[in-house]
N, C-alpha and C positions, 0 to 999 in steps of 0.2 A: 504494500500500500504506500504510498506517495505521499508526501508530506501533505499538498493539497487535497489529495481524498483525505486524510485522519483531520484535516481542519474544518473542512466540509463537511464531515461524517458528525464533528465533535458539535460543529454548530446548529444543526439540523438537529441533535439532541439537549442539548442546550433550548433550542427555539420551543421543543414539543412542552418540555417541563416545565418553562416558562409559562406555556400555552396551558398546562394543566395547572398549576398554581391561578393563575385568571381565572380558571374556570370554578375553582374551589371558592376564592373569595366573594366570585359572582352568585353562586349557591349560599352560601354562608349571608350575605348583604341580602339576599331575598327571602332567606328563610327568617332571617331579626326582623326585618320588615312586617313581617305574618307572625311571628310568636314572640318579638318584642322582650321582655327580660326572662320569659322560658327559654331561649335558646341562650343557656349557658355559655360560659367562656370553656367548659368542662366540654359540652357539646361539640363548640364550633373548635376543639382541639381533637377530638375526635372524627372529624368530618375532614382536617388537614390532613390525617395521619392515615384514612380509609384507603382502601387498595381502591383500584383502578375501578371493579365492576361496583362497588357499592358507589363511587360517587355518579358514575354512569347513571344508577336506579336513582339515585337522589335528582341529577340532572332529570328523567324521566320523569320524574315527579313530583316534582316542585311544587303545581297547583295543588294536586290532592293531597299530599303527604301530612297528617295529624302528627303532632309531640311527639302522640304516643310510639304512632309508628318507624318516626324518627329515631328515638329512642330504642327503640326493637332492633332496626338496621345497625343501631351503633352499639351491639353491647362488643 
């Protein structure tokens, strides 16, 4: 590999994480907005720290998603 593919390669993943980090805090700024001081700080540390397919289902379901079921997703 070529020093320009491992820079390209590097920044491409660099760009995605970035791209997922946005996408957490855009979840997290929507979900305060709707549960307001139920969405803990304990919560929204939980919700940074979730793998890939749980923030998916949260992105999925933003409008319906209750506390409670919130709270289910995240034990």
């Amino acid at each position: 590999m070529t020093i320009t593919e491992k820079l390209r390669k590097e920044g491409m993943e660099k760009g995605k994480l970035e791209e997922r980090e946005r996408f957490i805090e855009f979840i997290i700024k929507n979900l305060s907005k709707r549960f307001g001081n139920q969405l803990t700080e304990e919560l929204k540390d939980k919700i940074r720290k979730a793998d890939e397919k749980t923030i998916d289902y949260l992105g999925d379901n933003l409008l319906e998603i209750t506390i409670e079921e919130l709270k289910g997703v995240l034990k």
